[in-house]
C-alpha positions, 0 to 999 in steps of 0.5 A: 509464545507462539513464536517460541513454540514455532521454533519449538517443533521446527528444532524437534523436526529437525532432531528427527530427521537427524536421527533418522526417523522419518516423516509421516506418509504423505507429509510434505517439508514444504510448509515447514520451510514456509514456517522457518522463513515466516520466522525471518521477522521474529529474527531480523530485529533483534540483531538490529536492536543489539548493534545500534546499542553496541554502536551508541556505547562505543561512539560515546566511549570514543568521544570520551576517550574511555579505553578498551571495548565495553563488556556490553559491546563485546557481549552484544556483539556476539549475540547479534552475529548469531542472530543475524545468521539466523535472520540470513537464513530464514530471510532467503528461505522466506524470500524463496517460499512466498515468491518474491520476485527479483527487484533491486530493493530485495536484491540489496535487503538480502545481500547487505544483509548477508554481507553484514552478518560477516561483518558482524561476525569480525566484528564479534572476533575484535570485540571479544574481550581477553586477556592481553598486553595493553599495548595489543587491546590498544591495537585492536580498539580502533579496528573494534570500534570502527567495525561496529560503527559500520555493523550498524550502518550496515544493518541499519540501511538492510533494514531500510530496504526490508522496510521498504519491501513491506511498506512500499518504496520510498517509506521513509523518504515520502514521509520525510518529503512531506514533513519538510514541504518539499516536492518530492511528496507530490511523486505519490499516485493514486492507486487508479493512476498508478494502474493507469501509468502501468497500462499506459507504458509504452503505448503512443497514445499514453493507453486507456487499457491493457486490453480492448475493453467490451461491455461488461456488467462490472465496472473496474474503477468504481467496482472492482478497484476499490476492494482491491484498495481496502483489503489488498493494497496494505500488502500488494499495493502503493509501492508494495510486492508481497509475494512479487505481486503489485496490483496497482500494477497492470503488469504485475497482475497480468505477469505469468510466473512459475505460479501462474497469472494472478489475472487471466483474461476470461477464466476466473478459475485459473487465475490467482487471485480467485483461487487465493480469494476462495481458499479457507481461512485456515490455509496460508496461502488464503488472501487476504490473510488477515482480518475479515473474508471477502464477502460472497458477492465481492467475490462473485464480482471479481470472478465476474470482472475476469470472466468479462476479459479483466480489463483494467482501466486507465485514463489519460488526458483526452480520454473519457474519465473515469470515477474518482479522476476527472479532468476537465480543460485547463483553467486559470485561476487568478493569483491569490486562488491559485496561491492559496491552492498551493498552501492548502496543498502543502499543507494536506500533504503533512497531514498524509493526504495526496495533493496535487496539481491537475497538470504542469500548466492546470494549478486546479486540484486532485485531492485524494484522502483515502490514504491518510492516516490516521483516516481524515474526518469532517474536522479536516475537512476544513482545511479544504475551505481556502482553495474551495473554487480550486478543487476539482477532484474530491477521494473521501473514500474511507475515510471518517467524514459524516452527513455534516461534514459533506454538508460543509463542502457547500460553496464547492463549485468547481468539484467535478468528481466525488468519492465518499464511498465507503464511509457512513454518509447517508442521504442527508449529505447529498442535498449538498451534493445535487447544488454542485453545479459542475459535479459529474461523477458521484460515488456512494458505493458501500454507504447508508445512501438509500432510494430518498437520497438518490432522488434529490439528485435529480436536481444534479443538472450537471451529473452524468455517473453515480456508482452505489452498488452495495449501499441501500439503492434499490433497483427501483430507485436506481430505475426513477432516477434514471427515468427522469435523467435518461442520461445519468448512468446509475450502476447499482451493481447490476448493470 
């Protein structure tokens, strides 16, 4: 109803254009431009949908010989090349609206896709029925059936390009890696890696930051990234460029376009990710645009972290690690641990885990499960048990692990980093945690943990850095535990 009451006032704008009344003082076609081109999703299926049908129809006629062109196909045909008019047109007024920047996959969504709408419109002419010789329906019938075969092919493979857009490149394809086991699924990054890859491009020395870093109060990796991963990266992350905007790339957040720089080093007032950020819920260019607001002080710490130069970390082998991406000397493990590694890594990657090998020559793992979906829990939590001594890394972030599943990790003596933030564990999970021998970095950023628990990791001897800002560590908890390990760096967001 909403949509067809969209389109209802867009046409009743139109009429009174067209007969020569006028807008209201100060209006601007601005925003109804933006509403035409948001229509593109409402229009795009629908053609689709109509030439896969014609498509299916024939191809069985065919191959049973049947002769002339089905009455559905000729209907739908004609339905579906003015529907895919429509979808052109609102697709390349939407693409000009929400700024997307030029890139080979929108190149090839918007011009296959105008392509096929001419396609479709011949074919809608060939697939007409009408009153003719047998002999000329005949004719036509192969040209007719040939044209929607290739309508569909088409339409199908714009629509994969239009997917990707959204849901980031390689949708089909990693998933398609990971349902037969194959390696291709192993190319998926962390979002942490993917901003170190963007900042180290090009540097020599495979970079540690986009910029010189100085002190600062806020921690990008275990602060600022994390918001940007829950609440930003369903549009603007893993692969996807709303709006031209990566920011799980360095350079995409440091691009100065027509629009502005989404991040300007110092000044959080002319970058656009605060001006977005402060917006009211009720203006479309407010971010994010669905679901709950930032809070005030996730606000503030991002305003902060731009005030402080905006620095974008990013690790690479040698350099001291950071949160969540520990990567100690090279190991060898004998051949059974190392076997099972694999199977176990193989086998996360089905269930939509991120699972890989430390390096080429360090078959030790970085698991990452902040991203599965549906969100991983203590029951797969299981799975991890056979490469135990093999794991390295540990990203539960946000996922649906509790006290008792983090209890079960015990025996995990090689993890070095481990993420549980975001989660509902609370002060029971870290009487596991303070026996990991070699832990080194902990994150329990935005959980139930609370001054008790912080305590028991001063038995920790091997822990250097605990993040668990926004979960109920108190300063003064923060400040006895570090008082008793004047080496353990705790960041309760006030540092």
């Amino acid at each position: 109803m909403v949509h067809h009451g969209a389109l209802f006032v867009v046409m009743s704008l139109g009429l009174v254009v067209a007969a020569g009344g006028e807008l209201p003082e100060g209006a601007s076609l601005e925003p109804w431009f933006r509403l035409v081109g948001r229509l593109h999703p409402l229009l795009v299926h629908f053609p689709i949908g109509l030439v896969l049908a014609a498509a299916a129809v024939e191809g069985w006629r065919w191959a049973r010989r049947e002769r002339g062109v089905s009455e559905f196909t000729s209907v739908a045909m004609v339905l579906a090349a003015l529907s895919a008019v429509g979808a052109v047109a609102t697709g390349w007024i939407n693409a000009w609206q929400e700024g997307q920047d030029a890139s080979q996959t929108l190149d090839l969504h918007s011009w296959l896709g105008t392509a096929m709408a001419v396609v479709l419109l011949v074919a809608a002419w060939k697939t007409r029925r009408r009153d003719e010789p047998p002999a000329a329906a005949q004719a036509r019938l192969v040209p007719a059936r040939v044209l929607t075969m290739v309508s569909a092919l088409g339409v199908g493979l714009a629509g994969h390009f239009g997917g990707e857009l959204v849901h980031g490149d390689g949708y089909v394809e990693k998933a398609l890696f990971a349902a037969l086991g194959m390696d291709g699924a192993q190319s998926e990054d962390s979002p942490g890696e993917a901003i170190a890859a963007a900042a180290g491009e090009g540097s020599p020395s495979g970079a540690a930051v986009v910029r010189s870093v100085k002190a600062g109060t806020v921690d990008f990796r275990a602060q600022v990234l994390p918001i940007f991963e829950s609440r930003c990266f369903e549009c603007h992350g893993n692969g996807k460029r709303k709006g031209g905007l990566a920011m799980d790339s360095a350079a995409s957040m440091t691009k100065v376009d027509d629009d502005g720089v989404a991040v300007k080093a110092g000044e959080p007032d002319a970058s656009l990710i605060v001006q977005r950020i402060m917006l009211p819920a009720s203006d479309p260019d407010a971010m994010p645009p669905e679901g709950e607001r930032l809070t005030d002080a996730e606000r503030e710490l991002i305003r902060t972290w731009i005030k402080e130069g905006g620095v974008m970390e990013a690790v690479a082998a040698g350099v001291a690690a950071a949160p969540g991406a520990v990567k100690g000397p090279t190991a060898t493990l004998d051949a059974d641990l190392a076997r099972r590694a694999a199977e176990v890594a193989q086998a996360l990657r089905s269930r939509g885990v991120i699972a890989q090998p430390l390096a080429q020559d360090d078959p030790r793992l970085d698991i990452n499960a902040s991203l599965a979906t549906p969100p991983f829990s203590d029951a797969d939590l299981a799975m991890l048990q056979p490469a135990a001594a093999a794991i390295v890394n540990l990203n539960l972030s946000r996922s649906q692990v509790t006290d008792a599943g983090v209890a079960g990790l015990k025996g995990f003596d090689a993890l070095e980093s481990l993420r549980v933030d975001s989660t509902g564990v609370g002060d029971a999970a870290l009487a596991c945690v303070a026996a990991m021998p070699r832990l080194k970095v902990l994150n329990v950023h935005t959980t139930k943990v609370s001054d008790a628990g912080l305590a028991a990791l001063k038995q920790a001897a091997a822990l250097e850095r605990v993040y668990a800002w926004n979960s109920q560590v108190s300063p003064a908890g923060a400040a006895a535990l570090a008082s008793a390990r004047p080496n353990l760096r705790i960041n309760v967001g006030q540092e």
